[in-house]
N, C-alpha and C positions, 0 to 999 in steps of 0.2 A: 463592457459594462454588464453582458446580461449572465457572465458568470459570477458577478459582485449582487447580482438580484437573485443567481439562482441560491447562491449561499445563505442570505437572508433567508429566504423562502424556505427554504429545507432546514437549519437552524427552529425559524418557527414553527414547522410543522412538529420537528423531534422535540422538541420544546416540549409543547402541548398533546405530542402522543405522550413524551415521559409523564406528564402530571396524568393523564390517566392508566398508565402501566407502572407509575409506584406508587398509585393508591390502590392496587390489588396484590395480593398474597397467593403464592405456590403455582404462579407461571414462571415454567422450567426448572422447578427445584430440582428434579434429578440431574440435569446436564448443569446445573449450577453447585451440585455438591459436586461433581465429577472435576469440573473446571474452576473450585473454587473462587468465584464473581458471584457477585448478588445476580438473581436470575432475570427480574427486569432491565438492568442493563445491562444487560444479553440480548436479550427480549430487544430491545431499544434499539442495538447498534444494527438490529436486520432491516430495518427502513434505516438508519440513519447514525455512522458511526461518531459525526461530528455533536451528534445533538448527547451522544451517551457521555462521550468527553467532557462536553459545556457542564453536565450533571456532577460530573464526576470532579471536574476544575473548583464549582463552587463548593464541595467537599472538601478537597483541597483548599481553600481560601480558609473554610471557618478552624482548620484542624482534625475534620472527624477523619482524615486517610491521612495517610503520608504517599512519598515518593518513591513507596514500595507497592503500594497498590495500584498507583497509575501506570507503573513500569509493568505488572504483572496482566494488569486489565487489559492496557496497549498490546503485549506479546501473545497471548491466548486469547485475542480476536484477529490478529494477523490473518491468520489462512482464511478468517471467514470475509474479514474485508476486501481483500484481493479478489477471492473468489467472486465473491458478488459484483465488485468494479469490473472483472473482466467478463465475467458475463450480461451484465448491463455496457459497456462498449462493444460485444461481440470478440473478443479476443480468443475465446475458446472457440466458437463456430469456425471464426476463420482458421484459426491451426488444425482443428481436426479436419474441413471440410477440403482444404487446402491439400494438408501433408497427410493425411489420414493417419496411423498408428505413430509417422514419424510426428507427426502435432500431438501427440498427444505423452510421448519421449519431452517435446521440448516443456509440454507444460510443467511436467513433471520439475525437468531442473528449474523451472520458474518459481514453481513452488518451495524449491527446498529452505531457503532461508525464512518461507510463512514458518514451515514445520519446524525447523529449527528453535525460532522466536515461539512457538507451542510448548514446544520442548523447556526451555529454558524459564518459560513463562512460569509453569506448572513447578519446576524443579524450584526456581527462587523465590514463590509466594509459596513453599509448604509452608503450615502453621498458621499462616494469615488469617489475624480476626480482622472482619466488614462492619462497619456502622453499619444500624439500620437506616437502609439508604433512601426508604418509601416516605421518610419525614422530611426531605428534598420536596417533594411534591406540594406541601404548604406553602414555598416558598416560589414556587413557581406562579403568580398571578403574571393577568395579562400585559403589566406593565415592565414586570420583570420579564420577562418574554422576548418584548420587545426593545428592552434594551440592551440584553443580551446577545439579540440579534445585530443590531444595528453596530455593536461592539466589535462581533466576529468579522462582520461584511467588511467593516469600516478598516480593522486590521488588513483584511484580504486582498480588497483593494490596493493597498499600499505593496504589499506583497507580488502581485499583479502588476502596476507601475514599474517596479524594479526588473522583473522578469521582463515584459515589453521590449526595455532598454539593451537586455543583454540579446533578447531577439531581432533589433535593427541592426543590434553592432554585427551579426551574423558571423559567431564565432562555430565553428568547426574542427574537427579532428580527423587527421589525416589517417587513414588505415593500409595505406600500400604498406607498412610496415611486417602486418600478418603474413605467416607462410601459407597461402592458400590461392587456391587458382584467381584469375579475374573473374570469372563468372561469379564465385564465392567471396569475393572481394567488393561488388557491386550490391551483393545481396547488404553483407556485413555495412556496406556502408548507406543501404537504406535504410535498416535495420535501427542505425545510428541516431536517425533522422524521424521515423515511425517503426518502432517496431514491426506493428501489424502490417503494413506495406511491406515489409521485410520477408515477413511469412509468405503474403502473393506473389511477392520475385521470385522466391526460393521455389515453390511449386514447380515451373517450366522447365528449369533445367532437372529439376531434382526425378521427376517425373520420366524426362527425355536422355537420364543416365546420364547428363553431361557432369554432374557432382556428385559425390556419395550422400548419404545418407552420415557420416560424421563432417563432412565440410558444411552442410546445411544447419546442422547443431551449433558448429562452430563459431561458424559465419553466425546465426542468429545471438545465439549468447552472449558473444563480445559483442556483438553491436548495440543489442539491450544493454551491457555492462557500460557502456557510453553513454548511452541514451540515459538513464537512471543516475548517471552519474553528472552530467551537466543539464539534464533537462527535467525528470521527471521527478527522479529524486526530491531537489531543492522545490519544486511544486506542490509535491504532494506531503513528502514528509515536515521539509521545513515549514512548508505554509500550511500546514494540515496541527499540526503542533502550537507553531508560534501566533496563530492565531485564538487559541486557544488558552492554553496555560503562559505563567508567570517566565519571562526569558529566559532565568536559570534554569527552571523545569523544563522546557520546552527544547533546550540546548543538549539536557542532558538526556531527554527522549533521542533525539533525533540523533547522538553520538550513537548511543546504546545501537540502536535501527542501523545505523546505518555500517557497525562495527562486524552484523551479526547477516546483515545482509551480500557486505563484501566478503566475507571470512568465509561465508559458507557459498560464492558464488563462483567466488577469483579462483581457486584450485579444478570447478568443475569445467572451467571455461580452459584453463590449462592444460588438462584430461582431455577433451577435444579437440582443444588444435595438437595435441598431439597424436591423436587418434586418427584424426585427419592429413597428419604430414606422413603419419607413416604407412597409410593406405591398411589400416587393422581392418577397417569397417564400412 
């Protein structure tokens, strides 16, 4: 329940910073000509990427965007939303503090599909005209706030419920399959389970020469490709969407994300275990 409070709670706070960051003019216009986004939600998504969304959903409701702007706005704040989530859990501390340069290798492939979804963001809104997005902020009173919130929570919850259920059923993936030692095989399959625990496994051996420096990539990669794919994924992106936007939007965010995520992750994780079976590195 108190992550059904914490949503609320952060919801209303982005709420209520957006009505006083789109009632002001030329915060971040340069990085907003650069990235094509109105610059307050920009501005917005750096406390809170859920509350630029809710802004950007009721855009979406009256007409003033389409389904091209939410698609664009979603993919060219990817690397920043990441980045900030994984700094706000510690995910960076512990790969660099852990692997040291090899942490900081793996973040890299972590990232790639942010920077992809940058890439693609920037390439498919060229030309893109924005409503003036600062006349949202009239329409933000305290009522509207809070029913807004109570809205997203009340979704997330339900979103929450279902997840639970697949967490008692304690459904798992077997990884003896991978060509990689046990030692790397143990990693990959905490990895599977927490990633960042994955990283503090990986440290002792990787450290004490018993695995290379590509069976640690390896092993981490595909076990995050696991993890994202039955656990984190359907959490963050389904439930980070469908809470939000209208099913069909929300459906076709989340195909897009998650097309651009595998595409650019499944060949790098491939490149490693074979880097790793074949003792390159």
């Amino acid at each position: 329940m108190w992550r059904v409070a914490s949503v609320f709670v952060w919801v209303v706070v982005g709420l209520v910073a957006a009505r006083v960051l789109l009632s002001r003019q030329g915060l971040f216009m340069g990085l907003s000509r650069r990235l094509g986004i109105p610059a307050s939600l920009f501005l917005l998504s750096l406390g809170e990427a859920r509350a630029a969304h809710v802004v950007l959903a009721e855009h979406l409701k009256t007409g003033a965007v389409g389904f091209r702007h939410v698609l664009k706005f979603s993919f060219v704040t990817w690397p920043l939303r990441v980045v900030l989530l994984h700094l706000r859990l510690g995910v960076v501390q512990v790969a660099v503090g852990s692997l040291g340069v090899l942490g900081l290798v793996y973040l890299g492939v972590v990232y790639i599909p942010s920077v992809v979804g940058l890439a693609l963001g920037l390439w498919l809104g060229r030309g893109l005209r924005w409503p003036e997005v600062e006349a949202a902020a009239r329409g933000l009173s305290a009522p509207s706030v809070l029913r807004t919130a109570l809205s997203v929570a009340w979704r997330y919850a339900v979103f929450e419920a279902a997840f639970l259920v697949l967490d008692l059923l304690g459904l798992r993936v077997e990884l003896g399959w991978l060509p990689l030692s046990p030692e790397a095989l143990a990693v990959a399959s905490i990895a599977a389970v927490r990633p960042t625990l994955g990283i503090m496994a990986a440290a002792p051996p990787y450290w004490g020469g018993r695995i290379s420096g590509a069976e640690v990539l390896a092993a981490l990669v595909v076990g995050r490709l696991v993890f994202m794919a039955l656990q984190e994924f359907p959490r963050s992106a389904v439930q980070f969407y469908g809470t939000i936007y209208p099913p069909r939007v929300a459906a076709r965010l989340v195909a897009y994300t998650a097309a651009v995520l595998f595409a650019a992750t499944l060949p790098v994780a491939a490149l490693l275990l074979w880097l790793a079976t074949a003792k390159i590195i």
